[in-house]
Biopython code that builds the backbone (N, CA, C, O; Angstrom):
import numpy as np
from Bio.PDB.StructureBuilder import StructureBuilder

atoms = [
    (1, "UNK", "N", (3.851, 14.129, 1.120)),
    (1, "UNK", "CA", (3.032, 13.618, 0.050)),
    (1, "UNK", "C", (2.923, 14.639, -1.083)),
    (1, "UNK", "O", (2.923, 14.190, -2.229)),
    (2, "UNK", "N", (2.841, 15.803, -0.920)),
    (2, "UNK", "CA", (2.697, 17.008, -1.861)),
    (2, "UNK", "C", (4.182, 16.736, -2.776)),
    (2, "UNK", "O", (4.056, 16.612, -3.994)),
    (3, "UNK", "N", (5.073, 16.681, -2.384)),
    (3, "UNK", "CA", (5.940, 16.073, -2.870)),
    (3, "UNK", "C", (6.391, 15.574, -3.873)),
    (3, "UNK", "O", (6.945, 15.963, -4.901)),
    (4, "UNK", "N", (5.887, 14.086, -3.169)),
    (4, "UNK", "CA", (5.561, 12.781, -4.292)),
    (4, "UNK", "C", (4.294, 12.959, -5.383)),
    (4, "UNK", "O", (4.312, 12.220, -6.367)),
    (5, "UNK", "N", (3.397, 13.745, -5.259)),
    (5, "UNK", "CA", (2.093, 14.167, -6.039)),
    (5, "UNK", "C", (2.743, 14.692, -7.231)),
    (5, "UNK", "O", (2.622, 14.195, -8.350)),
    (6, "UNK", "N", (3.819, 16.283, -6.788)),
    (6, "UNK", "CA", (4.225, 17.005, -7.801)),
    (6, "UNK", "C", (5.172, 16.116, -8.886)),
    (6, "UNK", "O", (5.302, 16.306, -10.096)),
    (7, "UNK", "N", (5.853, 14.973, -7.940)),
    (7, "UNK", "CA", (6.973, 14.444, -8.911)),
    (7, "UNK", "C", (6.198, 13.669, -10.015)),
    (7, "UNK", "O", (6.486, 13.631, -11.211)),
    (8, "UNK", "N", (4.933, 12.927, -9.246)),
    (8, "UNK", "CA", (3.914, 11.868, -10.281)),
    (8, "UNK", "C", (3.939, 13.095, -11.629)),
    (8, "UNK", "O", (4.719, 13.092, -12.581)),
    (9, "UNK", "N", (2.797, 14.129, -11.340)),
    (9, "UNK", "CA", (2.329, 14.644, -11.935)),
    (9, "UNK", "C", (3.452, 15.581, -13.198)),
    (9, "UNK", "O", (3.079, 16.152, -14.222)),
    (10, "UNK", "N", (4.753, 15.465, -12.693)),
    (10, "UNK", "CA", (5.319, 16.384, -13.645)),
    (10, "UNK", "C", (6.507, 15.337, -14.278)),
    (10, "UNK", "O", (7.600, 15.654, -14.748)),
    (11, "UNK", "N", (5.994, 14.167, -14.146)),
    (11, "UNK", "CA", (6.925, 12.829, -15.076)),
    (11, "UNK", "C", (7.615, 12.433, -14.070)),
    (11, "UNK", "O", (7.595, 11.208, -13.950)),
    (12, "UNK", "N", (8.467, 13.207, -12.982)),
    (12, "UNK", "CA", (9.205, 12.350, -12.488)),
    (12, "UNK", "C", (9.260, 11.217, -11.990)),
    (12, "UNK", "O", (10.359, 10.670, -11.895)),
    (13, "UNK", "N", (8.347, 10.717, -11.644)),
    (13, "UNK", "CA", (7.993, 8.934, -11.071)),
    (13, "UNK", "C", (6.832, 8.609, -11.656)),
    (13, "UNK", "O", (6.090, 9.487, -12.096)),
    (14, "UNK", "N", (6.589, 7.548, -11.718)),
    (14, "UNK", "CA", (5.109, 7.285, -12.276)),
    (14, "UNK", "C", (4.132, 6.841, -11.425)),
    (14, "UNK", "O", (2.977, 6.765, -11.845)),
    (15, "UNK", "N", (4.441, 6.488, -10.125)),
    (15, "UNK", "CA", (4.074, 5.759, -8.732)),
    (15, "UNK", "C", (3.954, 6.303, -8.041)),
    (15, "UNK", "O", (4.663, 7.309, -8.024)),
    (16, "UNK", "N", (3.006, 6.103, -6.953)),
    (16, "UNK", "CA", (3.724, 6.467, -5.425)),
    (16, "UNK", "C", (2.851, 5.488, -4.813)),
    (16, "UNK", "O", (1.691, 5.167, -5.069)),
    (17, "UNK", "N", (4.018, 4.923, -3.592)),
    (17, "UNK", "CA", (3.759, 3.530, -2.607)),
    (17, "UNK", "C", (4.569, 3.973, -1.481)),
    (17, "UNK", "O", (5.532, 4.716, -1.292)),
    (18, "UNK", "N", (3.698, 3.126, -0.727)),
    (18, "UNK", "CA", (4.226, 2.630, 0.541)),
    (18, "UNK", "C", (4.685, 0.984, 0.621)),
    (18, "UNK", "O", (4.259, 0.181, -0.209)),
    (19, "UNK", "N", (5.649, 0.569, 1.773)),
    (19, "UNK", "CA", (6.093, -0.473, 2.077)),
    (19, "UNK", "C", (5.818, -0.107, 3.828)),
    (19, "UNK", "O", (5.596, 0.912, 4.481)),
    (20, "UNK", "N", (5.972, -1.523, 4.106)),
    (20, "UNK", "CA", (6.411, -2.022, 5.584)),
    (20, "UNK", "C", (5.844, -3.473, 5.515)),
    (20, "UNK", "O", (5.278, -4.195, 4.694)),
    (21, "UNK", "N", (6.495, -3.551, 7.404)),
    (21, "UNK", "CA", (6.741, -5.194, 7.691)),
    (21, "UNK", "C", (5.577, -5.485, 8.745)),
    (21, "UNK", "O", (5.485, -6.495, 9.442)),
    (22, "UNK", "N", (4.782, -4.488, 8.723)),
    (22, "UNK", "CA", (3.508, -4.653, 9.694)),
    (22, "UNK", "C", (2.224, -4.377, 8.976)),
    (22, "UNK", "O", (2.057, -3.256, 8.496)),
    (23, "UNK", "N", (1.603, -4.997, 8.898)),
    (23, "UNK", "CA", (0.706, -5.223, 7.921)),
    (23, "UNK", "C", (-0.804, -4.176, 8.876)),
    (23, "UNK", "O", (-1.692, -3.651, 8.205)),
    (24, "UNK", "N", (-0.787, -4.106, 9.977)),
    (24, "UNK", "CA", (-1.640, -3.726, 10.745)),
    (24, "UNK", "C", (-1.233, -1.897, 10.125)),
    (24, "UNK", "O", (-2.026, -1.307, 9.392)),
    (25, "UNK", "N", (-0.448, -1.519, 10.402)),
    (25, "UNK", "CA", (0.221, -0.198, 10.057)),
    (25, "UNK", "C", (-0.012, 0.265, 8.624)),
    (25, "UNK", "O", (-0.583, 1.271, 8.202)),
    (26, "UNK", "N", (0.816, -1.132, 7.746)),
    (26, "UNK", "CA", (0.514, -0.713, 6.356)),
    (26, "UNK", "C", (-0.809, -0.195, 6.223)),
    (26, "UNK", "O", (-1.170, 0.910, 5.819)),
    (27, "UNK", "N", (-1.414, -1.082, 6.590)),
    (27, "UNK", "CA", (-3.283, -0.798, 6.302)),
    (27, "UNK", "C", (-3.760, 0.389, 7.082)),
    (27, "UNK", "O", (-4.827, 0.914, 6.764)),
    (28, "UNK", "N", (-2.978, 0.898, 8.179)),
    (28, "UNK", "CA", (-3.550, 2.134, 8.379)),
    (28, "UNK", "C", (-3.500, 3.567, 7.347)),
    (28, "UNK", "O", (-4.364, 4.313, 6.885)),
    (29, "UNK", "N", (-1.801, 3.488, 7.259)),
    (29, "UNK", "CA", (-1.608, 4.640, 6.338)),
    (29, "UNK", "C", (-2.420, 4.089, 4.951)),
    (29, "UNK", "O", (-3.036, 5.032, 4.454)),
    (30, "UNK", "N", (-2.580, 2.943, 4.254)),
    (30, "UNK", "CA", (-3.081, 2.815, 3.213)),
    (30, "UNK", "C", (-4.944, 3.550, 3.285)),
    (30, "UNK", "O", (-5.609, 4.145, 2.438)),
    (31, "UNK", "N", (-5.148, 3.261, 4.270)),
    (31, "UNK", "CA", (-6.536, 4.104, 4.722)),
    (31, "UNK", "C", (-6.369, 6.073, 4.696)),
    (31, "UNK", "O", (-7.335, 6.729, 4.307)),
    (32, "UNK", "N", (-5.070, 6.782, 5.149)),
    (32, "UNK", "CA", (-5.386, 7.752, 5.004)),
    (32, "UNK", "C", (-4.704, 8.173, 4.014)),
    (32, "UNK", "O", (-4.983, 9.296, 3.595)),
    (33, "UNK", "N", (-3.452, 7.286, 3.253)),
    (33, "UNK", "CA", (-3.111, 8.622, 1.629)),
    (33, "UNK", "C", (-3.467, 7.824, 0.776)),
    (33, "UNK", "O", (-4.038, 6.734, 0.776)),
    (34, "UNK", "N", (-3.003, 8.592, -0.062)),
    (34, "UNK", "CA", (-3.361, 8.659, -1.628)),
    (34, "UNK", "C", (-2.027, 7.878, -2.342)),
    (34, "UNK", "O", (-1.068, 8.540, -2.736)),
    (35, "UNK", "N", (-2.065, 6.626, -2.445)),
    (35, "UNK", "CA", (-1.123, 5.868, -3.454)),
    (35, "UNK", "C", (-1.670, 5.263, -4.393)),
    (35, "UNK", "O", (-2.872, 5.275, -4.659)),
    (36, "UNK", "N", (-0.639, 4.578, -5.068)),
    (36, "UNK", "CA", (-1.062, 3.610, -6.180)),
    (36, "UNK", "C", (-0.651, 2.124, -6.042)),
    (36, "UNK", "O", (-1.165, 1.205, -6.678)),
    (37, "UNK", "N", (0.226, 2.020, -5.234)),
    (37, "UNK", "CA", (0.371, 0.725, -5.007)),
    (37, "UNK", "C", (1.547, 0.497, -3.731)),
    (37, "UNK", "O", (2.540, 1.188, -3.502)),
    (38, "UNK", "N", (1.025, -0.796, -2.958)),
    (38, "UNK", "CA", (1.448, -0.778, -1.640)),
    (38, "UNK", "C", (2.015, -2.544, -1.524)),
    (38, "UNK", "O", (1.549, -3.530, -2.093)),
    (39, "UNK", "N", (3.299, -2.426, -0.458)),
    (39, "UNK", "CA", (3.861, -3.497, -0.492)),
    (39, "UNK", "C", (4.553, -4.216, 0.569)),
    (39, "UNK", "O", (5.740, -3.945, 0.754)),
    (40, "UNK", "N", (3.770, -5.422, 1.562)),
    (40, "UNK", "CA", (3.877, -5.935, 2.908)),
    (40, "UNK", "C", (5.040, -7.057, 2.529)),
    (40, "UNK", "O", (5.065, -7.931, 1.662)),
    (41, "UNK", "N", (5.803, -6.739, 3.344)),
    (41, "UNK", "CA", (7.319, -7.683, 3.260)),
    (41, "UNK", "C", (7.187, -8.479, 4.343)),
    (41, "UNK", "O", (7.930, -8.591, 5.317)),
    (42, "UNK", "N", (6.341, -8.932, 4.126)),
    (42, "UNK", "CA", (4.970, -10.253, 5.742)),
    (42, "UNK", "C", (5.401, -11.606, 5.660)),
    (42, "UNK", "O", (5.010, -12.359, 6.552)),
    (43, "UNK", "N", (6.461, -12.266, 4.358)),
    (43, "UNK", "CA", (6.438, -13.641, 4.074)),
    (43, "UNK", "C", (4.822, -14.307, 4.099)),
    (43, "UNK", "O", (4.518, -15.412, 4.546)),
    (44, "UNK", "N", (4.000, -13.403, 3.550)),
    (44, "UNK", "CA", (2.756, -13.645, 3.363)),
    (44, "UNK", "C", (2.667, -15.232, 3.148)),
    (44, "UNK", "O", (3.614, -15.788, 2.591)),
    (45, "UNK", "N", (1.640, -15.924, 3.542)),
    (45, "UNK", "CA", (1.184, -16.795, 3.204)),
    (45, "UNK", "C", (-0.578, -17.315, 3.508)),
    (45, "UNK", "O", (-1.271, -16.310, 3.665)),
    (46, "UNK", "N", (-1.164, -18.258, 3.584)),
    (46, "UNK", "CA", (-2.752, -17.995, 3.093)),
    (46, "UNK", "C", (-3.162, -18.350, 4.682)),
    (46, "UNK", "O", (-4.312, -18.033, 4.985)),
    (47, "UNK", "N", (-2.196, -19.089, 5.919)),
    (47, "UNK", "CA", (-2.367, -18.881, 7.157)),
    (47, "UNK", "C", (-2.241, -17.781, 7.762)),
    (47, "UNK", "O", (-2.657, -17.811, 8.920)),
    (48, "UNK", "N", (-1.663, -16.453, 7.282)),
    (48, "UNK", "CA", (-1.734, -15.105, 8.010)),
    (48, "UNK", "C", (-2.586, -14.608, 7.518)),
    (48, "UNK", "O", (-2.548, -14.291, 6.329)),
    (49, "UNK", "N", (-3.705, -14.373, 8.367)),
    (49, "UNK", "CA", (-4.934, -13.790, 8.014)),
    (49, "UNK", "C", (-5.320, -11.885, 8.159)),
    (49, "UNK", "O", (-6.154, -11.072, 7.763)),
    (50, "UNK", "N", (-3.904, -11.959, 9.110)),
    (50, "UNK", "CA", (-3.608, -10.584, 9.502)),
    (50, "UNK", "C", (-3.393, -9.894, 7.884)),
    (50, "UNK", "O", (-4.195, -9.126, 7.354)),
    (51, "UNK", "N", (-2.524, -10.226, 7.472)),
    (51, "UNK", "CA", (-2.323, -8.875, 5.823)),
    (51, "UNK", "C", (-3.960, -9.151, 4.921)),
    (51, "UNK", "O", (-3.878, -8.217, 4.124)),
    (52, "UNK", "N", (-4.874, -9.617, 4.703)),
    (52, "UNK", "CA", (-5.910, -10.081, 4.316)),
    (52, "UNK", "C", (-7.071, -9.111, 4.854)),
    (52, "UNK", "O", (-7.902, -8.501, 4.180)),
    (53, "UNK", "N", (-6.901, -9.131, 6.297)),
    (53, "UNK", "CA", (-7.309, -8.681, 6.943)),
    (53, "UNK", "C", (-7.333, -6.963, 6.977)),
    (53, "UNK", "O", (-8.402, -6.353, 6.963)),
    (54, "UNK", "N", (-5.746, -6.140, 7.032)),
    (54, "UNK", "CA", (-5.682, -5.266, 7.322)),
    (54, "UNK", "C", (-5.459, -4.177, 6.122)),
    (54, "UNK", "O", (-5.716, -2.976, 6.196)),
    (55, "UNK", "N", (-4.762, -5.082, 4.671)),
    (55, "UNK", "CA", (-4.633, -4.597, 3.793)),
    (55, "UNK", "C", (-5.313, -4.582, 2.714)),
    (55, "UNK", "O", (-5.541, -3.517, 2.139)),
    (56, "UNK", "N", (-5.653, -5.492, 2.357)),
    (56, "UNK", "CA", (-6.553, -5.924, 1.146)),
    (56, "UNK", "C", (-7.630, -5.513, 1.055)),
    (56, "UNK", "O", (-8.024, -5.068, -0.023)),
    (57, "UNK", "N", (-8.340, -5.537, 2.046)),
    (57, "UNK", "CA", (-9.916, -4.782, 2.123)),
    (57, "UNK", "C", (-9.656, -3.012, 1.750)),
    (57, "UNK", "O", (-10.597, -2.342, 1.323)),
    (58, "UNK", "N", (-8.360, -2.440, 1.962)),
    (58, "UNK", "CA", (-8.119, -0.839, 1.821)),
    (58, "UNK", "C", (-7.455, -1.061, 0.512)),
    (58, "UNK", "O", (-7.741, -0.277, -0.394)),
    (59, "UNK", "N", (-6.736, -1.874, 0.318)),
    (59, "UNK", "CA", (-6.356, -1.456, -1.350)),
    (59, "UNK", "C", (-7.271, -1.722, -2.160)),
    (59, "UNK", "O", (-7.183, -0.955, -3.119)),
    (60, "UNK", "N", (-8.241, -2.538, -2.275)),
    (60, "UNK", "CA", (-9.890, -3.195, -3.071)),
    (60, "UNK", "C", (-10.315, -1.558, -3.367)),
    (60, "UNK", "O", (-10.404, -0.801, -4.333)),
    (61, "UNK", "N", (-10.562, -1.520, -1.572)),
    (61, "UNK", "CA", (-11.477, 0.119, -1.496)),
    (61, "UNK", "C", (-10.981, 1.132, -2.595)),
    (61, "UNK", "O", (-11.699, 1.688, -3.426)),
    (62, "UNK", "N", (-9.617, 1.271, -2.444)),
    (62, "UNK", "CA", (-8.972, 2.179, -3.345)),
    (62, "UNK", "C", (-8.452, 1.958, -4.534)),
    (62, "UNK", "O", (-7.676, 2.641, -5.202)),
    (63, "UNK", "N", (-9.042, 0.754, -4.774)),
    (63, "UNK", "CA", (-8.313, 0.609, -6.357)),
    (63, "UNK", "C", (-6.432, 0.669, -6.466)),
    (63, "UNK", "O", (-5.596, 1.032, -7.294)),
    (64, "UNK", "N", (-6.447, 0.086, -5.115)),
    (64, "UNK", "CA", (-4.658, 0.223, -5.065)),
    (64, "UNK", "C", (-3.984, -1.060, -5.140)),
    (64, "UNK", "O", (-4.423, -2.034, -4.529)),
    (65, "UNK", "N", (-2.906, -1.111, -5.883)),
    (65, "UNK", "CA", (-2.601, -2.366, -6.179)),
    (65, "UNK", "C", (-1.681, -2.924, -4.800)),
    (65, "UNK", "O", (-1.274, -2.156, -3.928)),
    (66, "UNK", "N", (-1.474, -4.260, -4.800)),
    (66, "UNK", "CA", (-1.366, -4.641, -3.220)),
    (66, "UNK", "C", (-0.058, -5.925, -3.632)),
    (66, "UNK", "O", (-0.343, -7.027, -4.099)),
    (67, "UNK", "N", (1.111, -5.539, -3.382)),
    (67, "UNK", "CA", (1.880, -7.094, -3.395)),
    (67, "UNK", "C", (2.264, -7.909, -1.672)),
    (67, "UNK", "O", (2.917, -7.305, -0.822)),
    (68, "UNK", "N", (2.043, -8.473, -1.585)),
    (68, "UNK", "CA", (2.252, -9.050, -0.605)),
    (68, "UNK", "C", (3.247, -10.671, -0.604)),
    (68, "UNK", "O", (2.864, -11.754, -1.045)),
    (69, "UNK", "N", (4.339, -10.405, -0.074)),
    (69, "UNK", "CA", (5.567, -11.410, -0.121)),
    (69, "UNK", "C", (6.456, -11.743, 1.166)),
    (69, "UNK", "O", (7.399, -12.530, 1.078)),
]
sb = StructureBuilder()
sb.init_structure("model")
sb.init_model(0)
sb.init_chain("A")
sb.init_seg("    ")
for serial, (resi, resn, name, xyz) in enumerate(atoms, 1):
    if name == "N":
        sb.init_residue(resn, " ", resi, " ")
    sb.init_atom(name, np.array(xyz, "f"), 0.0, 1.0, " ", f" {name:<3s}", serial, name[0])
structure = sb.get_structure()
């Protein structure tokens, strides 16, 4: 993560995110770093209550933007 911080901070990226296909997981790491925007490859739809559930309430918290598809 120190890393990705230095690259934000010195122009090289303007972002830093996470992805995955487990929405239970996503939402963990989204609970302990520091991103800006995070992205569940879930075939989301409004019957999986699981990404709703595990992600959304931690990106709200953090002001992190959340795509879910």
């Amino acid at each position: 993560m120190d890393v990705l911080r230095d690259a934000k901070d010195t122009g090289i990226c303007q972002s830093i995110g996470i992805t995955g296909n487990d929405s239970e997981r996503v939402g963990h790491v989204l609970g302990k770093v520091d991103v800006d925007v995070c992205l569940s490859a879930y075939n989301y739809s409004v019957f999986r209550k699981t990404v709703r559930q595990d992600i959304l309430p931690a990106a709200q918290k953090k002001g992190v933007g959340a795509g879910l598809v």
